[in-house]
C-alpha angles and dihedrals in degrees: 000000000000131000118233093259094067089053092046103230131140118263115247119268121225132188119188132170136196160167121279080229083056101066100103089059097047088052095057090050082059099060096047086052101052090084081062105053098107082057102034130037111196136213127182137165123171117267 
């Protein structure tokens, strides 16, 4: 299968906000998400 990059498209953009008592589960989206980080670039800031 090939990665986006192949294809060239752009890698998806995703904006997420949360909580400062959230962190541990933003965290943990992180770190779901780091298999996608050829396909999604994050940004995040607490709400």
């Amino acid at each position: 299968m090939a990665d986006h990059n192949e294809r060239n498209e752009k890698p998806i953009r995703l904006f997420y906000s949360y909580s400062h008592e959230d962190e541990a589960l933003r965290l943990r989206l992180e770190k779901h998400l780091a298999a996608c980080r050829t396909c999604v670039s994050g940004v995040a800031g607490p709400a």
